[in-house]
TITORKOL-57366 format. One line per 4 residues: number of its first residue (from 0); their letters; for each residue y, x, z negated of C-alpha. Coordinates in Angstrom, 1 decimal. Layout:
N
NUM	a	Y:X:Z | ...
//
This chain:
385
0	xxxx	44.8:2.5:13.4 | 47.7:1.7:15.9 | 47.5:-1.8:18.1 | 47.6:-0.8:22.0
4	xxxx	51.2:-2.9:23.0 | 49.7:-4.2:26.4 | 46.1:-5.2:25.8 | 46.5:-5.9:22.0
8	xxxx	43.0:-3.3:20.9 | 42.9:-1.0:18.4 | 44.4:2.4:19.4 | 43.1:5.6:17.1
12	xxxx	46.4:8.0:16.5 | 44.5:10.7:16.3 | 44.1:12.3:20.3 | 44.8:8.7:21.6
16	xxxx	46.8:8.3:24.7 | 50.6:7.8:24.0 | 53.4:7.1:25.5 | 57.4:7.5:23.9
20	xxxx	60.5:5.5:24.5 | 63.1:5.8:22.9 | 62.1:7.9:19.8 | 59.2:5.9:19.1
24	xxxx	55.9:7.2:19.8 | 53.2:4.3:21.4 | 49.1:4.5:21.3 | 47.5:2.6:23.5
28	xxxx	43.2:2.5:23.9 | 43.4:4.3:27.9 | 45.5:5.8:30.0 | 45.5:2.5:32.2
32	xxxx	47.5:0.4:29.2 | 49.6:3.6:29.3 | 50.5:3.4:32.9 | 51.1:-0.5:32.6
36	xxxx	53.3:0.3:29.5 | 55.2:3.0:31.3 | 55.5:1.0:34.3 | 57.0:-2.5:32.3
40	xxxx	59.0:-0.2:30.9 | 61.1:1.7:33.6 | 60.8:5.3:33.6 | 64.1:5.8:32.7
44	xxxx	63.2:4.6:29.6 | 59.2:5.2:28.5 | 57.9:8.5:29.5 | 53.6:9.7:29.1
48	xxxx	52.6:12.1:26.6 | 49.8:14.4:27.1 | 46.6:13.3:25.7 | 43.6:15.2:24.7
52	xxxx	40.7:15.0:26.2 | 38.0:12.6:24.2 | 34.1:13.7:24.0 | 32.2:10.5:25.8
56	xxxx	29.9:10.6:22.4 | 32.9:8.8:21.1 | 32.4:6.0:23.2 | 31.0:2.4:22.0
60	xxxx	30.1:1.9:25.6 | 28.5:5.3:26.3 | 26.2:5.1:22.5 | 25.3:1.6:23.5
64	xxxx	24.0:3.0:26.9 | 22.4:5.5:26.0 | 20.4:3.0:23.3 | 19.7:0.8:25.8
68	xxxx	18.4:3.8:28.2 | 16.3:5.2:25.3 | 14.6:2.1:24.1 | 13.7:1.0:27.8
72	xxxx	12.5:4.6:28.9 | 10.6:4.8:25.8 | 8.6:1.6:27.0 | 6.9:3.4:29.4
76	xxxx	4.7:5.4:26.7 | 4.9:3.2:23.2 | 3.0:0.2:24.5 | 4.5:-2.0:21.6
80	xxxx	7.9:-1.8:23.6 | 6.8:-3.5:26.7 | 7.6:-6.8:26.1 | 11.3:-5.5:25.6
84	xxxx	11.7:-4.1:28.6 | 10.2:-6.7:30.5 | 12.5:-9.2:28.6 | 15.5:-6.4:28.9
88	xxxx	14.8:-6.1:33.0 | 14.7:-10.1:33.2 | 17.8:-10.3:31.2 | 19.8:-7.7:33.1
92	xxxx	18.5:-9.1:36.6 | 20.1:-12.6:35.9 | 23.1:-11.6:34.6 | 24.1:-8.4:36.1
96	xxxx	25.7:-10.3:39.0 | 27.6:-12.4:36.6 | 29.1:-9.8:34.7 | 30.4:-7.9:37.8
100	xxxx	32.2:-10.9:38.6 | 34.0:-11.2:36.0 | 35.4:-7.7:35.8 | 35.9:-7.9:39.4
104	xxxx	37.8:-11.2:38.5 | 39.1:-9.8:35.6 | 40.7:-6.8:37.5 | 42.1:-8.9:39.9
108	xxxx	44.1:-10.7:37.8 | 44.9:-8.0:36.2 | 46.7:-6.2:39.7 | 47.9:-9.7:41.0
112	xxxx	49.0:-12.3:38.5 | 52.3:-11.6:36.4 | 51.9:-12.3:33.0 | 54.6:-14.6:33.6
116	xxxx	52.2:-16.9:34.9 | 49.8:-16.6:32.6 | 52.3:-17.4:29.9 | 54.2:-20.5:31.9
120	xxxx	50.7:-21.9:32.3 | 48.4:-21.0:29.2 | 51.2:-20.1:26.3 | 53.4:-23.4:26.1
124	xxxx	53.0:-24.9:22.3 | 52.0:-28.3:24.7 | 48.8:-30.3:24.5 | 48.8:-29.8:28.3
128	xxxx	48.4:-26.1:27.9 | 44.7:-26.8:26.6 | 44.1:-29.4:29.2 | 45.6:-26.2:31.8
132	xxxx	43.1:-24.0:30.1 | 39.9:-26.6:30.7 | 40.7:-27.2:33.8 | 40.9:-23.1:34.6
136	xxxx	37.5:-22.6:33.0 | 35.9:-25.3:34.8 | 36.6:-24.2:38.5 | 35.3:-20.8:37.0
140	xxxx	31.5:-19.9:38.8 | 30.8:-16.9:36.0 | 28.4:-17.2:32.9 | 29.4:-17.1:29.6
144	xxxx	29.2:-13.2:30.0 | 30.9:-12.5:32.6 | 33.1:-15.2:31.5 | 34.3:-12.6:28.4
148	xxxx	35.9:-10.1:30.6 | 38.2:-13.1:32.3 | 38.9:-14.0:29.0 | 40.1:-11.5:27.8
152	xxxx	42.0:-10.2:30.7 | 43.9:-14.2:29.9 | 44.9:-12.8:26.9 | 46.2:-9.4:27.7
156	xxxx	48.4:-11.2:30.4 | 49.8:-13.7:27.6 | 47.7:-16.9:27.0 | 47.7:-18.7:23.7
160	xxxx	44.8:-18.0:21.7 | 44.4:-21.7:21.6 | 44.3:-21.3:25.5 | 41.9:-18.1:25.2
164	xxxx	39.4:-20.1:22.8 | 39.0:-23.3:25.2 | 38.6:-21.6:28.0 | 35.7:-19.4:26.7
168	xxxx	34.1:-22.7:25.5 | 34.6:-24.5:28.5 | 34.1:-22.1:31.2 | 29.9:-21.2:31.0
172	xxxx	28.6:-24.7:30.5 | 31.0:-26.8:32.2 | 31.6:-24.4:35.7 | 31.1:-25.7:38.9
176	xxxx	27.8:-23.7:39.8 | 26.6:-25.2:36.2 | 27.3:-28.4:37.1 | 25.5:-28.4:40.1
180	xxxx	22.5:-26.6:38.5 | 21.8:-28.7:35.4 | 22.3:-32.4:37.6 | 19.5:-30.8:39.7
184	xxxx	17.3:-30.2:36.0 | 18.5:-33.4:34.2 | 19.7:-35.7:36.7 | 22.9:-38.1:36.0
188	xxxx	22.0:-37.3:32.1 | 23.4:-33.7:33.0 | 26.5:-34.9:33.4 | 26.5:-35.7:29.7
192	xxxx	25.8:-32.3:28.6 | 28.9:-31.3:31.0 | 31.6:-34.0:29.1 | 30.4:-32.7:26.2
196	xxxx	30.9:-29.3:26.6 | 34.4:-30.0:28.0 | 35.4:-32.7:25.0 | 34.1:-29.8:22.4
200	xxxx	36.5:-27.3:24.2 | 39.6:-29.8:23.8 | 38.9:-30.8:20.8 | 38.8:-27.1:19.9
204	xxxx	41.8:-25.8:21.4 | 43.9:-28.7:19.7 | 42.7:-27.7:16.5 | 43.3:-24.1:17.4
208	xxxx	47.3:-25.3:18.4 | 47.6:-27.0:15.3 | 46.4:-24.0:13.2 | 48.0:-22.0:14.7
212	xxxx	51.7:-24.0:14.0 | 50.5:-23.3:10.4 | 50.2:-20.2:10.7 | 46.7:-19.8:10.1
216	xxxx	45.3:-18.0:13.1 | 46.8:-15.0:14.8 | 49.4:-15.4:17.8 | 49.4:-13.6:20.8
220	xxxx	51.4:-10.7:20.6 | 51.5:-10.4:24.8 | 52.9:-13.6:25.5 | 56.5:-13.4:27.5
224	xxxx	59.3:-15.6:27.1 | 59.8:-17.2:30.6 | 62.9:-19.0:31.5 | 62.6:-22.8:31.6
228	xxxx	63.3:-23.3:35.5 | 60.8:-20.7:36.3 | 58.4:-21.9:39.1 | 54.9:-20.5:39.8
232	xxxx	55.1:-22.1:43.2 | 58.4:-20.8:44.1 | 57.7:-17.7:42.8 | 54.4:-17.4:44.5
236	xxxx	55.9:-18.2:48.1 | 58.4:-15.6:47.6 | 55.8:-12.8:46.9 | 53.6:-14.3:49.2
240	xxxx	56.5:-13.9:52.0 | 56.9:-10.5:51.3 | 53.9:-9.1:51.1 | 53.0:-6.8:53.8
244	xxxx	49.0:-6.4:54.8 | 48.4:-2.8:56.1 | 46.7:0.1:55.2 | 48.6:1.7:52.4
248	xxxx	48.8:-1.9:50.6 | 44.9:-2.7:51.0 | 44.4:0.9:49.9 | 46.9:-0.3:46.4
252	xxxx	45.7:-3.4:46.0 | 41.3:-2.0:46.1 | 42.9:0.8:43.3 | 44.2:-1.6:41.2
256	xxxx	41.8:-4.0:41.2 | 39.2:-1.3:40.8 | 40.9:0.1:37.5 | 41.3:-3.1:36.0
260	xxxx	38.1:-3.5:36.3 | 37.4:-0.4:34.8 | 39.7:-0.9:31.9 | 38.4:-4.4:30.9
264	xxxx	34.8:-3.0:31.4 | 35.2:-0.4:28.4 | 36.6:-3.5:26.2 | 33.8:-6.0:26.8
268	xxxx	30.7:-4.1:28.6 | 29.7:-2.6:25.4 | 29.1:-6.0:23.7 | 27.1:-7.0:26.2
272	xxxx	24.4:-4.9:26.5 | 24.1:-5.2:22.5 | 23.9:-8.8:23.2 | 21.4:-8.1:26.1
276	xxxx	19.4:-5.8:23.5 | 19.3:-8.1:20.9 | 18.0:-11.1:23.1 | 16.0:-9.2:24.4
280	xxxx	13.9:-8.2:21.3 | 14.0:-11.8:20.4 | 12.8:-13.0:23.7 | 9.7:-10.4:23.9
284	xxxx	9.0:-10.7:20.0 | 9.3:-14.9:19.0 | 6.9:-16.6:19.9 | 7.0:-18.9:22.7
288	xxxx	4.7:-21.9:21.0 | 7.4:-21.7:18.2 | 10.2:-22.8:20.3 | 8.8:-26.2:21.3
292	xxxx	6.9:-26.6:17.8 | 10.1:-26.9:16.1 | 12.4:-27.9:18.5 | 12.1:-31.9:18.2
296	xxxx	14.9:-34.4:18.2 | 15.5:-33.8:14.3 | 17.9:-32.4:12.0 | 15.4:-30.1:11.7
300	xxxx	14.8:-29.1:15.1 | 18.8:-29.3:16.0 | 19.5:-26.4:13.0 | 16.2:-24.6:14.6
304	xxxx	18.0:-24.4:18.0 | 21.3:-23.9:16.6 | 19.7:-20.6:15.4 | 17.1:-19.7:17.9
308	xxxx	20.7:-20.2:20.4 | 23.1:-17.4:18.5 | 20.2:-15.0:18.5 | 19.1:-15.5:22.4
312	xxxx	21.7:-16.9:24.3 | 22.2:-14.7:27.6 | 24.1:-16.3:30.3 | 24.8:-20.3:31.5
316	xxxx	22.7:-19.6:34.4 | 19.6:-18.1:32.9 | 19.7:-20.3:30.1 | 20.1:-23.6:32.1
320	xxxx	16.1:-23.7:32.7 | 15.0:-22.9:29.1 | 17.2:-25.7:27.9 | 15.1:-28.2:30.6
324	xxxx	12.0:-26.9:29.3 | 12.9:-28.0:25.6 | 14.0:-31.4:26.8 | 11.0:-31.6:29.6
328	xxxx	8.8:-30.6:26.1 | 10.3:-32.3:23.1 | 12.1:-35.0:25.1 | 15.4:-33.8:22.9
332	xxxx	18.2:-34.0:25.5 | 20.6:-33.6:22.2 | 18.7:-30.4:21.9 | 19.1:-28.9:25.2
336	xxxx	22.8:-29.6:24.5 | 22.9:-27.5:21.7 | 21.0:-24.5:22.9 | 23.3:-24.1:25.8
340	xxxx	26.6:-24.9:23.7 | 25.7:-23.0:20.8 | 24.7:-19.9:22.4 | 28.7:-19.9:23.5
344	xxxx	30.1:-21.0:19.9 | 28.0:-18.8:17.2 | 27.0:-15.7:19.9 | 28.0:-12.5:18.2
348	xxxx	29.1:-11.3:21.7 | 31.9:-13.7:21.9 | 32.4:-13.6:17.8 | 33.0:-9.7:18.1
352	xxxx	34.7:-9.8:20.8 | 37.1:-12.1:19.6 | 36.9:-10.5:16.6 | 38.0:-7.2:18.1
356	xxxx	40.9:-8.1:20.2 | 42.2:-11.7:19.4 | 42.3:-12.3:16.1 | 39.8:-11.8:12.9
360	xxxx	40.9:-15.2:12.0 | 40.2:-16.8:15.5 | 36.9:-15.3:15.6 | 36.3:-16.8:12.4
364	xxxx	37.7:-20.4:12.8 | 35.8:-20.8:16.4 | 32.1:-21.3:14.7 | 33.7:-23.1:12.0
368	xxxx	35.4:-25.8:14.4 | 32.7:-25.8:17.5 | 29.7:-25.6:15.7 | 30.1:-29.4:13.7
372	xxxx	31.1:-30.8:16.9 | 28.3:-29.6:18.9 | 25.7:-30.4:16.2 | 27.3:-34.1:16.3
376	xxxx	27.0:-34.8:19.9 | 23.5:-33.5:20.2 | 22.6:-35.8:17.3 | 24.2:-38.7:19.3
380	xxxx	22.5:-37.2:22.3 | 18.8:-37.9:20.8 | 19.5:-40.9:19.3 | 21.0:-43.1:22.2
384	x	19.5:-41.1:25.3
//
């Protein structure tokens, strides 16, 4: 298996897209990393190859469709399946939103910010860089899905994967339209679950710098050297200066937004919907007694949570009232914390995805790190508040 050099995914030699220079023969996982490649490149110097043409049977995000498709139009006649494609619809309906933002965000960062920013801003081997990358995810308004796609798009154009890792922890539970949402369920004491979440993404991404000095966790192979007086600002004004608004330049700037959006959605729509499928026969098949049964202000009901939270975990949004009913129930404020925070830290959807295009390692280390911290303040949470 070959590594795509723009996006950093797994590129199969055999009929992948391809692209030469100088001798050496490139795979990359779509022809839109091939364009970008060419394009970085010059076309003096990188030139396309022809690529075969791949049966959609071979796509993760087609067979994962096509499940999904299956299962809910089978609903209609096996009576048992109900219940999953009421949960299923529910799911879909709060989220869908959410993750068109973020590939629409995605894609436009994609078309409009160099990587040169990304990397000035989120690559720097400087506490700040984390603190840069908090601060990013919290004026964020996606959930944690379509929070992925953003993500990821962070790390094509050259953030640290200590960057990439405090960003995805930070940006569904501490966000601006989650803010708002969970002081109107908990009051001031909703503030506490946001400094929470934000001190268990710092904490995180320091960690994550300091493993990865030892070596321990996979760099970012996309990060750019940038010269030391580069400016953002100045660089920014200049492009901003030049930039002419007419037809032909909307028409550009609609396409390349559009196929970023299309690229990133074949890298991180696919694990969505198995996360939407998977929370969804969790949600139609638990029982709904047993989450407030076990679900008290004990160690016991904290590892409950932590569990019942990797397995049904959806978005920030939709979870937000589900962790008020466990507090509003069990009184467990601690709890609450750690439904919404561990849905983010142990999810298999951010796992695999980091899994798949970060770093094994990172994907790894991120439960490892999060989960003690998270379990920790929601103890603290129950037994002062």
């Amino acid at each position: 298996m070959a590594i795509d050099p723009v996006c950093g995914m797994a590129a199969d030699e055999t009929g992948s897209v391809k692209a030469s220079k100088d001798g050496k023969v490139y795979f990359f996982c779509s022809t839109h990393c091939r364009d970008k490649f060419v394009k970085q490149e010059g076309s003096a110097e990188a030139s396309c190859c022809a690529a075969p043409a791949r049966s959609p049977f071979t796509n993760r995000l087609f067979i994962i469709s096509a499940a999904a498709l299956v299962l809910v139009s089978a609903s209609f006649f096996i009576p048992f399946l109900v219940p999953f494609r009421t949960s299923f619809l529910a799911y879909l309906k709060a989220i869908w939103w959410a993750v068109l933002l973020g590939l629409f965000l995605g894609g436009a960062i994609d078309h409009y910010i160099p990587r040169e920013y990304i990397s000035r801003a989120l690559s720097q081997k400087k506490p700040r860089t984390i603190f840069n990358a908090v601060f990013l995810g919290f004026l964020m308004s996606a959930c944690s899905h379509g929070i992925l796609a953003i993500s990821m798009q962070l790390h094509k154009k050259g953030a640290s994967n200590p960057a990439v890792v405090a960003f995805l922890l930070a940006s569904p539970w501490a966000n601006l339209t989650v803010t708002v949402m969970l002081i109107a369920f908990f009051g001031l004491k909703g503030l506490l679950i946001i400094i929470a979440a934000l001190i268990v993404a710092v904490n995180t991404g320091l960690i994550f710098m300091f493993l990865e000095r030892k070596g321990l966790i996979e760099s970012n192979k996309n990060t750019i050297e940038v010269a030391g007086d580069f400016s953002i600002r100045r660089d920014l004004s200049i492009r901003f200066k030049d930039y002419k608004f007419t037809s032909g330049t909307l028409k550009a700037d609609v396409f390349g937004v559009s196929r970023g959006a299309l690229a990133l959605s074949q890298m991180v729509l696919w694990w969505i919907i198995l996360g939407m499928l998977l929370a969804s026969f969790a949600g139609a098949y638990i029982p709904v007694h047993f989450f407030h049964k076990f679900m008290g202000p004990t160690f016991l009901g904290l590892g409950v949570t932590l569990f019942l939270a990797t397995i049904i975990e959806v978005c920030s949004e939709g979870s937000s009232p589900l962790a008020f009913e466990i507090y509003r129930q069990t009184g467990a404020l601690g709890n609450s914390f750690v439904f919404l925070m561990a849905g983010v830290v142990t999810d298999y959807t951010e796992i695999g995805l980091l899994w798949a295009n970060v770093g094994r390692r990172v994907a790894l280390w991120m439960p490892v790190i999060a989960v003690p911290q998270v379990i920790l303040l929601g103890y603290l949470a129950n037994l002062f508040f």
